[in-house]
N, C-alpha and C positions, 0 to 999 in steps of 0.2 A: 154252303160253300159256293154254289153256280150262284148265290146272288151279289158277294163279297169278290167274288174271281170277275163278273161286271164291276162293281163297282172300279176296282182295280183299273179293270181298261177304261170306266170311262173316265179316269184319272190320270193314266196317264197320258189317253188322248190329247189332253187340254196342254198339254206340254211344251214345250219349243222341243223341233225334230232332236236336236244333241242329245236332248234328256230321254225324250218318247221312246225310241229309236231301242236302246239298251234296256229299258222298262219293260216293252213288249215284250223282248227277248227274254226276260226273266218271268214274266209270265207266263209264256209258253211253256219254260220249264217248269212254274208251278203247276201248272194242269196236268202235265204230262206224270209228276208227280203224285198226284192224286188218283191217279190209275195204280198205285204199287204203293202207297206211305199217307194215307190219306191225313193222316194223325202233323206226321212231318209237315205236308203240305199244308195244311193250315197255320203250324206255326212257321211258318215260312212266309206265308198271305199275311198274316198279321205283323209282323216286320216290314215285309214290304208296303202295307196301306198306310204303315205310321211314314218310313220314308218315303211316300209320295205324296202325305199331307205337307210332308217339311218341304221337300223340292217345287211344289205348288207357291208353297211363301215366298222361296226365293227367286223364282223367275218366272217370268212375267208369262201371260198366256198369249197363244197363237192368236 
């Protein structure tokens, strides 16, 4: 999970700030998540990597 919850950030670091910005913020609630719903927060993290594969495609990097 702590290796997929990086990858995450370092995905959507690469972002232009609009996208980033709200990314982060959802990932802070996936972690926070995984202290009470580990189960949850993983399918949670796996929604989230696929749409930050797709948002990656469509706008361009920092």
């Amino acid at each position: 999970m702590a290796k997929r919850l990086k990858e995450a950030h370092s995905r959507a670091n690469a972002l232009p700030e609009s996208v980033r910005i709200p990314a982060i913020r959802r990932l802070l609630m996936v972690t926070e998540r995984v202290k009470r719903d580990p189960v949850q927060a993983s399918e949670r993290l796996d929604r989230m990597l696929v749409e930050l594969a797709e948002a990656a495609e469509k706008a361009p990097t920092r």
